[in-house]
N, C-alpha and C positions, 0 to 999 in steps of 0.2 A: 504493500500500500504506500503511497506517495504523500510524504512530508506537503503538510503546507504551510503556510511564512508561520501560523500561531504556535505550529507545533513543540518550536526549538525553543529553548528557554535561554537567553541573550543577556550577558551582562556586560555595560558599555562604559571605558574608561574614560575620561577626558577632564578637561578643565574648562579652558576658553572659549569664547563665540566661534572660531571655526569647527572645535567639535559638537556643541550645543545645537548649530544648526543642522550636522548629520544627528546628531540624538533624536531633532525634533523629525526629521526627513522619515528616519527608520520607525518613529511609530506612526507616524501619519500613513505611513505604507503597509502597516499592521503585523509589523515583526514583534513578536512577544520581547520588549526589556524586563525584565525581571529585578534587575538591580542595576545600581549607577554608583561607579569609583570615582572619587572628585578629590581634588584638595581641601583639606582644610581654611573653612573661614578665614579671610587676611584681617587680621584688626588695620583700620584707618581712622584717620582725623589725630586730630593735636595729640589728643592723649593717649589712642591706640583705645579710645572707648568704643569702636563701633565694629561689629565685624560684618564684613563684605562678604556674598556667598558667592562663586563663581557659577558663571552664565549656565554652567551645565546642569550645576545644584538647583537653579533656578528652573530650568525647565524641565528637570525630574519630579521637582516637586508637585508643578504646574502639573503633571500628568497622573501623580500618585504615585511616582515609583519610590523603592526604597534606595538611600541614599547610603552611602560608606564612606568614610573622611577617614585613612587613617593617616594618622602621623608617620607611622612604618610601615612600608608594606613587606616585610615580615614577620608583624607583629603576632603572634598565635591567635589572639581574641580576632584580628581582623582578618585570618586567615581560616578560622572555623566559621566566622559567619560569610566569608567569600564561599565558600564548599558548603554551606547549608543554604546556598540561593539554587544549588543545583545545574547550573548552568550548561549547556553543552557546546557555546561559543560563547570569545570573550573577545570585543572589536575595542582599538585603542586609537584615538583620538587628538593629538598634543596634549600627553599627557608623558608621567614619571618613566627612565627607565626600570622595566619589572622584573624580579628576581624569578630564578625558572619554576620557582615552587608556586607562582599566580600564574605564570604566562602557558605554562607544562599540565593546570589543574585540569580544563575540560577535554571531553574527549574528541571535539573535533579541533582542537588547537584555538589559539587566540593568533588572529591576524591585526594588521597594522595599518592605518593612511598616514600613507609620508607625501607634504606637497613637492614631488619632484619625479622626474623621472630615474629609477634606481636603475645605477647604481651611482648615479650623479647627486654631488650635493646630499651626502646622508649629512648628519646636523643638526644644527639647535636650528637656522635660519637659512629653510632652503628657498625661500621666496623671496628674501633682499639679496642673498648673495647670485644668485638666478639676474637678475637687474645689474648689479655689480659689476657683474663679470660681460655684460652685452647679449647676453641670450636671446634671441630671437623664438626661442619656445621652451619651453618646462611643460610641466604637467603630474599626475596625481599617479599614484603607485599604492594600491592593496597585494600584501605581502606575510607570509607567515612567521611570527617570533622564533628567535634561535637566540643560541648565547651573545654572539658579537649583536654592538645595536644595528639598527637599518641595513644587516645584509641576509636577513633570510630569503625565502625562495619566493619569487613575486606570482602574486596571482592574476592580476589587471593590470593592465597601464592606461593613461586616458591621455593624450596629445592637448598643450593649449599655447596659443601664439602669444609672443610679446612685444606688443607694438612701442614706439617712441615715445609716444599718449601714456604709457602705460607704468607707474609707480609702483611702490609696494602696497600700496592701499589697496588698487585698481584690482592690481593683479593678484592678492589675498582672497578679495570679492570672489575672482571668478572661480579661480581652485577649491572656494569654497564650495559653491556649487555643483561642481564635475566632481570634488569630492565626493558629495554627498549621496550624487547620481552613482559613483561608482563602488558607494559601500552597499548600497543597495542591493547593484547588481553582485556584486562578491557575497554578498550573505546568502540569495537568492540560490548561486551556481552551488552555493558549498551544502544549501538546503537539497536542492535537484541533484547532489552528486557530480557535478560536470567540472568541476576543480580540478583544473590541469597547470602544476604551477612550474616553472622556467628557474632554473639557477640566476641570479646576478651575474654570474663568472660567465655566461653563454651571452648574454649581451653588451657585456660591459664593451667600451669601444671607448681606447686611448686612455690617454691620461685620465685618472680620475679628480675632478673637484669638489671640494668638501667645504662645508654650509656652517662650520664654527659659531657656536653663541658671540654674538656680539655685545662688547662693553664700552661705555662714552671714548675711551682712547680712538677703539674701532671706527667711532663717526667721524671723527676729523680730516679732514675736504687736506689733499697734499699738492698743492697750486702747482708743481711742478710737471704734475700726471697733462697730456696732453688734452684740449677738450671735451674731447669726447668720453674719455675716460673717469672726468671730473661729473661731466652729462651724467652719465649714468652711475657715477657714487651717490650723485646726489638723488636719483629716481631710488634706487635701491633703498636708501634710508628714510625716504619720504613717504606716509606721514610721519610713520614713529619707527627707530628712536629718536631719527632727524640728524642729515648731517651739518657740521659746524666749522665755525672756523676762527681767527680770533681776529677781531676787528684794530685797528688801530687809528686812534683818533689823530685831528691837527696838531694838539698836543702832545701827543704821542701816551694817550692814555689805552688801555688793551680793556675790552671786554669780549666775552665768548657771542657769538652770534651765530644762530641758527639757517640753514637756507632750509626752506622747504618747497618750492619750488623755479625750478628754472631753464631758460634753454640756449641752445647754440646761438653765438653772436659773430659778428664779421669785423674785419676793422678795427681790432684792438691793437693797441700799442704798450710799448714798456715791460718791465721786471716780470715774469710772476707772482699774481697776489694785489698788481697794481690795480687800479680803479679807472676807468674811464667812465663819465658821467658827464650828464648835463644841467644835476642840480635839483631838477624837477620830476623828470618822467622816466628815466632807465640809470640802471646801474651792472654798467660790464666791466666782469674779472678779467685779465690776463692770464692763460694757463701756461703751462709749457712749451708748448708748441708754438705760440706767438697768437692763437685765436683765444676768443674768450667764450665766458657764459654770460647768458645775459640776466637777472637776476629780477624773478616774479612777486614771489611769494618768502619772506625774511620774517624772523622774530630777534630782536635784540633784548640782551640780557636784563631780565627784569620788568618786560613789554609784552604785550602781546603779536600773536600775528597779523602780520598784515602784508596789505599787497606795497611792494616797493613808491608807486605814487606817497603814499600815504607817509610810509617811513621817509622820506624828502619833505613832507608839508615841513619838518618839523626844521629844517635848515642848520642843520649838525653836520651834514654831512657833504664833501666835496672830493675831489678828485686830489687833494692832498691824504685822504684818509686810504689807509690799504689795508690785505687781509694776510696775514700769515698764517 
């Protein structure tokens, strides 16, 4: 007799809004969740009085399912009530790496959405460093857990282009999406049986690039990098974490400033880091290569964002000021 979606009992890891929106995906399509792995409540505000639940806690709740926070995931109490949910798939979402005694519990294995194509960009950050590096496509990868992270046996791949238009924000959106479509279809094939999954090592082609957690050193813009290169540091980190650079005033005072967004410019002159400007309406870097960026969207240290017009209303800033 043939499985159908309610049949399997599904316990779904994750934290953030890209997996919250496959949690919400897979019951709208009437896959049995039975339990949901989250992180722990973040305390926020001044005093660490308020705690935050994460997007996925949220929409577990929102649906009645039973919720797990543990602090360990070794912990035995969190590990007898993981194994009393009964589960016979465990799908993982931007969530914790898992020790093999959660990833190893059910009997048809726990698979993986990593936003990238594997065996490209395994990592904390495959969709800014995807941007970074000039990628013209990435895309989404369901894949079975093993010991090493991101290199078990994949089971889907989904293809998605990336345009010039296109940020980490942009391009977060749509992965988000084909994700969700593809956890779908992955839970679906492993319910029907038709799981036929591919080594990493039988695809892999060339060098490999790997997708590193980034930390604020990470963001900082290196004028020297040719324009293009600058282009898309800055697409790669924009919206968040956001890339930065240090501004330098006529008196040669330094504050951190933010670009978040910008584009190719012509006609630049001087140093790397230099400024060409008219005071009012544009503001072009010099890169390495002798072209510049031309600069959109800025937040300076202590301001909010805004579009470049605006950060000139305020008449601080001239073509004596540069960026290191």
């Amino acid at each position: 007799m043939m499985m159908e979606k309610n049949d399997l009992r599904i316990v779904f890891m994750g934290t953030p809004e890209f997996a919250e929106f496959c949690l919400r995906r897979l019951v709208e399509e009437g896959y049995n969740i039975v339990g949901v792995v989250t992180m722990p409540d973040k305390a926020i505000g001044r005093h660490a009085s308020v705690l935050q639940s994460s997007p996925v806690k949220k929409c577990a709740l929102e649906y009645g399912i039973p919720v797990l926070q543990p602090v360990k995931l070794k912990d035995e109490a969190f590990l007898a009530e993981l194994k009393a949910l009964n589960a016979g798939l465990q799908i993982v979402v931007a969530f914790r790496m898992l020790p093999e005694v959660v990833w190893n519990m059910p009997p048809m294995g726990t698979f993986n959405l990593h936003a990238s194509l594997l065996p490209q960009y395994r990592g904390a950050a495959p969709i800014n460093w995807a941007i970074i590096n000039g990628e013209t496509e990435t895309g989404v990868t369901t894949f079975f857990l093993k010991h090493d992270i991101d290199t078990g046996d994949i089971i889907h791949q989904e293809k998605v282009q990336i345009a010039d238009s296109d940020n980490a924000g942009t391009l977060h959106d749509r992965l988000m999406e084909t994700g969700a479509e593809l956890i779908c279809r992955t839970t679906w094939d492993i319910i029907d049986g038709q799981v036929r999954t591919v080594s990493q090592q039988s695809v892999g082609d060339g060098a490999l690039k790997p997708a590193p957690k980034i930390f604020k050193e990470t963001c900082r813009i290196d004028w020297n990098q040719p324009a293009r290169k600058v282009f898309d540091f800055i697409r790669g980190m924009s919206p968040y974490p956001a890339a930065w650079t240090v501004m330098v005033n006529r008196a040669g005072e330094c504050q951190d400033f933010k670009i978040m967004e910008a584009g190719m410019s012509v006609g630049c002159h001087g140093n790397p880091g230099s400024v060409n400007t008219d005071g009012r309406k544009f503001i072009d870097v010099v890169c390495g290569d002798g072209k510049g960026i031309r600069l959109f969207q800025v937040q300076a240290s202590g301001r909010k964002r805004m579009a470049v017009r605006d950060f000139l209303c305020g008449g601080q800033f001239d073509e004596s000021c540069r960026f290191e």
